[in-house]
C-alpha positions in Angstrom: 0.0 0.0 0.0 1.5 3.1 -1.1 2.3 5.7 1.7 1.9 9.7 1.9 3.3 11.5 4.0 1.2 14.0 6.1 3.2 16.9 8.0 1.6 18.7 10.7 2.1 22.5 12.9 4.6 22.0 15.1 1.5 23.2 17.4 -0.8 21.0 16.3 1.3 17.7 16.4 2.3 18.9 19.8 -2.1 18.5 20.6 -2.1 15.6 18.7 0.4 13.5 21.0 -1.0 14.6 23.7 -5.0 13.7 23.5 -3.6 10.3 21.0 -6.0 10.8 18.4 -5.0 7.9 15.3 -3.7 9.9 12.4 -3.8 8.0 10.0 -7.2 6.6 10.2 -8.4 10.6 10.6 -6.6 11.4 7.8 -7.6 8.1 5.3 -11.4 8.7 6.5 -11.1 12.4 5.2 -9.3 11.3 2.4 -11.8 9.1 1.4 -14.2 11.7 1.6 -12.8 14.2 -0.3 -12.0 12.2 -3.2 -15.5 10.7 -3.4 -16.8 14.1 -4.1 -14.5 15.4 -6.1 -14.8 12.5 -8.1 -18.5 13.1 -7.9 -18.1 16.5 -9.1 -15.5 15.8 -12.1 -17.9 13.1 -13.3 -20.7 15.7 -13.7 -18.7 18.0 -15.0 -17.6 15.7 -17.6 -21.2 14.6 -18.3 -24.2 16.9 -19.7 -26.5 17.9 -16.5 -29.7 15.9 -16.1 -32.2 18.2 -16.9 -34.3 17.3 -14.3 -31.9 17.5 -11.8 -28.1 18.8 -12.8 -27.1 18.2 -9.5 -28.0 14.5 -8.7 -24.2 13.6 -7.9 -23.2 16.4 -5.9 -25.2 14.3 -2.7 -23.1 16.7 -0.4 -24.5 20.4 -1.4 -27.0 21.7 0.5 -30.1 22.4 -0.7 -29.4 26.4 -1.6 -26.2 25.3 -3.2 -27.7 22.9 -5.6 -30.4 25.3 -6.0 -27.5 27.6 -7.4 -25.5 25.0 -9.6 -29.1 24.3 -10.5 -30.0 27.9 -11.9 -26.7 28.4 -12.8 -27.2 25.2 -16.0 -30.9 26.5 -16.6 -29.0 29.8 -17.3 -26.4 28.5 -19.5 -29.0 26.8 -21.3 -31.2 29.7 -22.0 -28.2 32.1 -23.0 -27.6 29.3 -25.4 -23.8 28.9 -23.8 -21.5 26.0 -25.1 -20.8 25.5 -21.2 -21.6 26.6 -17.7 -18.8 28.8 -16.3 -18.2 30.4 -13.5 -20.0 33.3 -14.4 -23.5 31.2 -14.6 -22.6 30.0 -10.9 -22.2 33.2 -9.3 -25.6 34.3 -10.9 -27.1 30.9 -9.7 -25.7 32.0 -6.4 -27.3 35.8 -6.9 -30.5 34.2 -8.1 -31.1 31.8 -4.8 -31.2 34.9 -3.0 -31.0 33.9 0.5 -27.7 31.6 0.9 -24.9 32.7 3.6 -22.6 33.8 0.7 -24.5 36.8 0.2 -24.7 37.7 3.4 -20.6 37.6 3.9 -20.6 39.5 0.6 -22.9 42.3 2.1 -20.7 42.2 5.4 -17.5 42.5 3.4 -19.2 45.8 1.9 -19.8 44.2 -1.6 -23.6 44.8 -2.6 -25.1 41.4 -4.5 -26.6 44.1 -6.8 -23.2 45.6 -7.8 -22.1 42.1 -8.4 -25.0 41.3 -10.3 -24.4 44.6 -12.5 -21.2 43.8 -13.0 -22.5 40.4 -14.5 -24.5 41.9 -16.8 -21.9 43.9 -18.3 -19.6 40.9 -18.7 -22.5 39.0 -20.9 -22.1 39.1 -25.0 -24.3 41.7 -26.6 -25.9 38.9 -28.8 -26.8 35.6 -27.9 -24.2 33.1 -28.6 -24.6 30.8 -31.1 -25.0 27.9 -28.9 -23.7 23.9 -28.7 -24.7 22.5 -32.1 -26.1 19.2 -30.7 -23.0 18.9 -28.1 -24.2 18.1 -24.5 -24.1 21.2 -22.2 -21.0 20.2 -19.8 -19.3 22.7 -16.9 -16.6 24.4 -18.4 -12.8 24.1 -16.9 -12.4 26.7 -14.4 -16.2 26.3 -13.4 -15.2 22.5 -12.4 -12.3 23.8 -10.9 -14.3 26.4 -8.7 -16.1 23.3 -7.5 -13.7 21.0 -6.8 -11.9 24.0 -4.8 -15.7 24.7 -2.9 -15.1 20.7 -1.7 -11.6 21.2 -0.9 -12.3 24.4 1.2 -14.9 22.6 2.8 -12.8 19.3 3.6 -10.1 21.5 4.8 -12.5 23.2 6.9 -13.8 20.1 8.8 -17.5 20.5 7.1 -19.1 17.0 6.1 -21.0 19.5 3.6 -20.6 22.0 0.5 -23.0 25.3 1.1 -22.8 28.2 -1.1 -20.2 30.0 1.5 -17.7 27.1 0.1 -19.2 27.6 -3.4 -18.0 31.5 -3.3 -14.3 30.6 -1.8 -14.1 28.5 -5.0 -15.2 30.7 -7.4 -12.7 33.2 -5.7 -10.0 30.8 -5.6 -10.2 29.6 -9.4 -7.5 32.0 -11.3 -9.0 31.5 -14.5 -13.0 32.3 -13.9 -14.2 34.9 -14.8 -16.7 35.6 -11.3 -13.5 34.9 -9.8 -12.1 37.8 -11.9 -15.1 40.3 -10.7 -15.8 39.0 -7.0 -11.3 39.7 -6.3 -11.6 43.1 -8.8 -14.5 44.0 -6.0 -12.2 43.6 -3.4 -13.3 39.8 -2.5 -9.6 38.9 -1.5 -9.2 35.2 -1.2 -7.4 35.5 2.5 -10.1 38.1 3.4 -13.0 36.0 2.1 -12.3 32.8 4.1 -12.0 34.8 6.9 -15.5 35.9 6.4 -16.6 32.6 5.9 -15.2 31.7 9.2 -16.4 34.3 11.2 -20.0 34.2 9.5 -20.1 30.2 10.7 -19.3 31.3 14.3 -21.9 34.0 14.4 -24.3 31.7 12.9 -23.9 29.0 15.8 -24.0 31.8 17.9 -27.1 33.2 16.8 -28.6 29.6 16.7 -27.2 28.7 20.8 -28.6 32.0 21.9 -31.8 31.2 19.9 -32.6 34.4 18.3 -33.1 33.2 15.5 -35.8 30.3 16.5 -36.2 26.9 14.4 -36.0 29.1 11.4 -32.3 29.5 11.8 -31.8 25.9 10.7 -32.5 27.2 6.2 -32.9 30.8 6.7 -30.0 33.3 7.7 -32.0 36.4 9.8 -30.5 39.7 8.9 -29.0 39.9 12.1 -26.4 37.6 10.9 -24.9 40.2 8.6 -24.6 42.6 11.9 -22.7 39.9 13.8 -20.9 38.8 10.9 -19.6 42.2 10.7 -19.0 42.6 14.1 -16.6 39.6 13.8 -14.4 40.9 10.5 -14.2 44.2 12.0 -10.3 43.6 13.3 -9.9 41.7 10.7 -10.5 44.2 8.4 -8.6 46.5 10.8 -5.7 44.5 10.8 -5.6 44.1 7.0 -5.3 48.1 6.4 -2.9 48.4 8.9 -0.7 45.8 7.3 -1.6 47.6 3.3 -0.6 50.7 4.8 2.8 49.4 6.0 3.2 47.7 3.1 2.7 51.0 1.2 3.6 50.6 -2.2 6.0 47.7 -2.0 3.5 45.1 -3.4 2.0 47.5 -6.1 
């Protein structure tokens, strides 16, 4: 059997002697997962979407995430697009209207409806001509966005893919071009998973205190995007002070 190698934080190997937790079977377990969905996601990438459900392999997106992906194909197929990019996924995202990715968006200081503008002005005057018979597939870097969203979400601990993960991938792929808007909006990739992270603890927070009722469990209240922003706020505060001694070395 072949080995990998896994190297560890000197901090967190340090925890990991201590309390004895079995490395390798932690580690084989999540690699296991994260393989199966990636697979999962390169085999409907490389397929054409059912049209009744585009999403039927992706068993680990929530319900508002394959809501998006969802939206996102329809989309592609109405523009007539020889393949869904990543362009048609962070409409699909825009379209669901109430997933946690617009509400770190919104606390970042990025409007959906700015983004959404921005969208418009990136689609073709005229109608492309369309796939001549080919089967509508997920282009490159929109498959690339998605693997990333399972990565992120793997490497985050989740045991699911929600449209926070959905937006660090689209962010993360280099060659997208809703990657391309959401960083030229200032959606920096550090930034951004930062947000994600600090919108996850103020949604458990807001769900232990109970404001948010039952309803907390598929709807994000608005007070999220208060707390969320309550939580970047030295973040962001750190991250001008360290531009602003950069200065101009990095421009």
């Amino acid at each position: 059997m072949p080995k990998i190698n896994v190297y560890l934080p000197d901090e967190l190997a340090e925890a990991v002697k201590e309390a004895g937790v079995p490395v390798s079977a932690v580690c084989q377990r999540a690699l296991e997962q994260a393989v199966r969905r990636v697979t999962a996601i390169r085999e409907t990438a490389l397929g054409s979407p059912d049209l009744d459900d585009p999403t039927a392999r992706l068993t680990h997106f929530t319900d508002r995430t394959r809501t998006a992906v969802k939206l996102a194909v329809e989309q592609a197929r109405a523009e007539g697009a020889a393949e869904v990019g990543t362009e048609h996924l962070l409409s699909g995202m825009l379209t669901e209207g109430g997933n946690l990715a617009l509400h770190i968006l919104r606390a970042m200081e990025i409007d959906p409806e700015q983004v959404r503008r921005e969208l418009d002005r990136l689609a073709p005057a005229e109608p492309p001509a369309g796939p001549d018979g080919s089967p509508l597939r997920f282009g490159g870097p929109a498959a690339g966005a998605l693997e990333l969203a399972v990565t992120d979400a793997t490497g985050m601990g989740h045991n699911y893919i929600g449209c926070e993960h959905l937006l660090l991938g689209l962010i993360g792929e280099p060659d997208g071009a809703a990657g391309q808007l959401l960083r030229g909006l200032g959606a920096e990739p550090r930034l951004t998973r930062r947000a994600v992270t600090a919108a996850l603890a103020g949604y458990v927070h807001l769900r232990a205190q109970g404001q948010a009722g039952t309803a907390a469990a598929t709807h994000v209240t608005p007070a999220l995007s208060a707390a969320v922003r309550q939580e970047l706020q030295p973040i962001l505060q750190r991250l001008e002070r360290l531009e602003e001694r950069l200065g101009g070395d990095e421009r």
